[in-house]
N, C-alpha and C positions, 0 to 999 in steps of 0.2 A: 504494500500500500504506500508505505513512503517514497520510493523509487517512483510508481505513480506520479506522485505528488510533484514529485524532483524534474521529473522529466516534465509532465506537464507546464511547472514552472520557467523549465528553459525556453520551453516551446513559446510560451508567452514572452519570454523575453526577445529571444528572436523576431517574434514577428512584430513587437514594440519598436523594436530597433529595426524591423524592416519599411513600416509604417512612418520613422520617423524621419528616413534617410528619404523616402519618395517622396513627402510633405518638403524637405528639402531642395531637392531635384526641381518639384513642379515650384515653389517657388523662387529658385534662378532660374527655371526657362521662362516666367514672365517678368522677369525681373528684365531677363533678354529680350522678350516682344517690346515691351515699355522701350528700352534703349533704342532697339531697330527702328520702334515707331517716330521715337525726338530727331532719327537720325533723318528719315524720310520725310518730315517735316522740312527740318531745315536744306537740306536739300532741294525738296520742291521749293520753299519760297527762296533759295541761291538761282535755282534755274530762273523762275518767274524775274527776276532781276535779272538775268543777264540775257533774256528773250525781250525783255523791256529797253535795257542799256543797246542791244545789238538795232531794236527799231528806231531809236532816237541818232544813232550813229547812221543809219541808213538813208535819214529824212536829209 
C-alpha cells in the first residue's frame, strides 16, 4: 500500500512539473506572437513612410 502511495505521489509530481513546464512554453510563445506582432506594426507604418516619402520625391 505505501509503494502505492509513493508511486502515485511521483506520478503527480511529474505531471505537476509537466503541466508547469507547458504553462511555461505556451507563455513565451505568446510572449513571441506579442513581439512579432510590435514588430509588424512598426514595420508597416516604416513602409507607409517610405511609400509616402518615395510619392513626394516623385511629385
Amino acid at each position: 500500500m505505501v509503494g502505492v502511495i509513493v508511486t502515485t505521489s511521483f506520478i503527480i509530481e511529474a505531471n505537476k512539473k509537466s503541466v508547469e513546464d507547458s504553462l511555461k512554453k505556451q507563455d513565451k510563445q505568446a510572449r513571441d506572437r506579442d513581439y512579432i506582432a510590435l514588430i509588424l506594426t512598426k514595420a508597416e507604418a516604416l513602409n507607409h513612410e517610405i511609400i509616402k516619402s518615395t510619392q513626394i520625391y516623385k511629385k
